[in-house]
C-alpha positions in Angstrom: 13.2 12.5 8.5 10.4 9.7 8.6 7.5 9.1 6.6 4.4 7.6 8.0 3.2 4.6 5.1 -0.2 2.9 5.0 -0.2 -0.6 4.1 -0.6 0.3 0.3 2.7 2.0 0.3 3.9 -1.0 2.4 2.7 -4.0 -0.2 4.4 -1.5 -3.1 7.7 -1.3 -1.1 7.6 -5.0 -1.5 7.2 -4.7 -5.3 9.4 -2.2 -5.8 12.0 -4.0 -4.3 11.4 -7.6 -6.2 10.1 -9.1 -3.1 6.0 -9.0 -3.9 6.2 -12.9 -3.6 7.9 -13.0 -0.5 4.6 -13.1 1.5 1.5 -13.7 1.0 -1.0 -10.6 1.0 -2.7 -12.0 4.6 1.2 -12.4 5.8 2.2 -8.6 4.8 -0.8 -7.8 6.6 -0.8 -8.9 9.7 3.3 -7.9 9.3 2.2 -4.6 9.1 0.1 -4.6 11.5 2.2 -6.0 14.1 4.9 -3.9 13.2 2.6 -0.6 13.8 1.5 -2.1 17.0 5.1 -2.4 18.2 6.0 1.1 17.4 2.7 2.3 18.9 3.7 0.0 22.2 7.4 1.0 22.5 6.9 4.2 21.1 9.8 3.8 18.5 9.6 4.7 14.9 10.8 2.0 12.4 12.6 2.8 9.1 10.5 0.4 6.5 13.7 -2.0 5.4 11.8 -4.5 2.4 15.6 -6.7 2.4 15.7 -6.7 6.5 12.2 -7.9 6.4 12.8 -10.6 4.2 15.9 -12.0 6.1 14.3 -11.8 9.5 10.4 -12.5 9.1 9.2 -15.6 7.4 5.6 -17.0 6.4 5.6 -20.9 5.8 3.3 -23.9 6.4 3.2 -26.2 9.5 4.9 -28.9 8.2 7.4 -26.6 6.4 8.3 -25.4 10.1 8.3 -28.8 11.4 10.8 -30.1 8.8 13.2 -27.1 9.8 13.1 -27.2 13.1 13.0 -31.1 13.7 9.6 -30.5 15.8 8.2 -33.5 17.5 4.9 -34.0 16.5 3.0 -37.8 16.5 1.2 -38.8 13.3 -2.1 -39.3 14.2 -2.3 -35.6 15.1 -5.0 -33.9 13.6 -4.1 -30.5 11.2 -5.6 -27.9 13.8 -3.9 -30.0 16.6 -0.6 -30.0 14.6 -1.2 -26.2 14.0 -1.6 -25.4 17.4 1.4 -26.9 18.4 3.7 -25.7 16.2 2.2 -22.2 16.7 2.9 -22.5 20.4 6.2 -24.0 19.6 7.6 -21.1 17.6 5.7 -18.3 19.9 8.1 -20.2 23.1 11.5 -20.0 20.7 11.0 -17.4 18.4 10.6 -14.0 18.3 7.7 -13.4 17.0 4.8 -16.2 15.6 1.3 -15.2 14.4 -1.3 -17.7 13.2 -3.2 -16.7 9.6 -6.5 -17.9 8.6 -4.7 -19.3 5.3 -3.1 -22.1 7.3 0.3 -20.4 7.4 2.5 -19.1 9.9 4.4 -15.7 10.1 7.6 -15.7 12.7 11.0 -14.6 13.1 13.1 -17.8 12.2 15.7 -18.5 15.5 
């Protein structure tokens, strides 16, 4: 049996589980909202899992990304150039990447 959650019951889910910090408020938006958007596109329901969430979505900063994954990026770049790049980098290799308007990234590590 499922049960079809708005993103209230989504952010308490979080809470409830010890996990309210894991993301920022825009990041466990725009995780909700892709993850209705691939059950609407596939047509497959997904059990809401806060500890599965946590292990394979993560929300960090540019340089955060580029420290972890050793990206090559020259220092005179500018912050929306290095942005853009990383964004592109991680949307090639990883799973998943979406761009917030807070400066950070949301993306299935790899």
């Amino acid at each position: 049996m499922k049960q079809s959650i708005g993103f209230n019951q989504f952010t308490t889910a979080f809470e409830a589980h010890g996990h309210s910090e894991q993301f920022s408020y825009e990041a466990q938006r725009a995780l909700f909202d892709y993850l209705e958007q691939y059950e609407a596109d596939t047509g497959e329901e997904l059990e809401l899992d806060v500890i599965a969430l946590c292990c394979d979505y993560s929300g960090e900063s540019p340089a955060d990304i580029i420290r972890s994954y050793s990206i090559n990026i020259t220092d005179e770049a500018d912050s929306d150039l290095v942005y853009d790049i990383v964004l592109h980098h991680l949307q090639e290799n990883a799973g998943m990447a979406i761009g917030l308007d807070n400066g950070m990234i949301l993306y299935q590590p790899y």
